[in-house]
C-alpha positions in Angstrom: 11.2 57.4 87.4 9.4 54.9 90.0 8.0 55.8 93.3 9.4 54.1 96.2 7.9 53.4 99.8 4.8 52.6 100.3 2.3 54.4 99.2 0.3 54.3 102.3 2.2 56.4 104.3 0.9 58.8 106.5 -3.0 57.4 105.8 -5.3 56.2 108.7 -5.4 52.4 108.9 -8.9 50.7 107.6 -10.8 49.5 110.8 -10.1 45.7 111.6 -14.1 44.0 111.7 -14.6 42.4 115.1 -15.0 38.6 114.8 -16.9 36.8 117.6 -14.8 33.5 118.9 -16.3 30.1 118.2 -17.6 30.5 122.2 -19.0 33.3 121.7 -20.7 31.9 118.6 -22.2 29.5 120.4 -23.8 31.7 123.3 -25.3 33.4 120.5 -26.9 30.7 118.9 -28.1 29.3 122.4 -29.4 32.5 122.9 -27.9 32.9 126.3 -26.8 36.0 128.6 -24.1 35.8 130.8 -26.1 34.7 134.1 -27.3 31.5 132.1 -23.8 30.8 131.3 -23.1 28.4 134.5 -26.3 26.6 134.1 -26.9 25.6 130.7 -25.9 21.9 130.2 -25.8 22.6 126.4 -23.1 24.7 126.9 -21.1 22.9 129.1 -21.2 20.0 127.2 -19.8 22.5 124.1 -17.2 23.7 126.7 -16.4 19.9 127.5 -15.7 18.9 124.2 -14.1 22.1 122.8 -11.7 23.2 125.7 -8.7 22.3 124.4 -9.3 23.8 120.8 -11.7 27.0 121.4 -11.7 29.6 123.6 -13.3 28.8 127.2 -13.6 31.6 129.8 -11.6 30.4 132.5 -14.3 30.8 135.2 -16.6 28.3 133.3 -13.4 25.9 133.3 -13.3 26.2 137.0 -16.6 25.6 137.9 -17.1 22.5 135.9 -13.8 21.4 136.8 -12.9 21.1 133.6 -9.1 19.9 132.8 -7.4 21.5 129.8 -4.7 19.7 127.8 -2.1 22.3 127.0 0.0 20.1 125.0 -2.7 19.8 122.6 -3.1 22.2 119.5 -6.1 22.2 117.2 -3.7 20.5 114.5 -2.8 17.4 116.6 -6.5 17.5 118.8 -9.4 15.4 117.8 -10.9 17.1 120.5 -13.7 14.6 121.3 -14.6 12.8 124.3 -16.0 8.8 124.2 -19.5 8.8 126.0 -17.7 7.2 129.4 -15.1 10.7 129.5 -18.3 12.6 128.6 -20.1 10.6 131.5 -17.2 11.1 133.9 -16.8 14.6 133.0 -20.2 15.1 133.6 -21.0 13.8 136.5 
């Protein structure tokens, strides 16, 4: 005769591994901390072409005035700037 249910029952769930985002990534390979953040021009120009795809603290958003497209979804985003958004953005 078979068993039925599921044989798991009743046992503790195996731990989920954290996974940094794609921003987080990035601070990490800068090799920023958090009161760098707001100053590094490498990472805002990350930020500027990746807001609408990745995971932006909203903070950062705000003080770069940086516009988010919500209609956008990573499927349907080509996410990139031409240099005269990037220069507009920018400056």
């Amino acid at each position: 005769m078979s068993r039925h249910g599921n044989p798991n029952w009743g046992k503790p769930c195996a731990p989920v591994p954290y996974l940094l985002t794609q921003f987080e990534q990035q601070v990490k390979k800068l090799g920023l901390r958090p009161k760098e953040y707001e100053v590094s021009v490498q990472l805002r120009n990350w930020c500027l072409r990746n807001a609408n795809t990745r995971y932006v603290p909203e903070h950062l958003l705000t003080l770069w005035g940086i516009k988010v497209n919500e209609n956008l979804t990573a499927s349907n985003s080509s996410a990139c700037y031409s240099p005269t958004e990037l220069s507009r953005n920018i400056g």
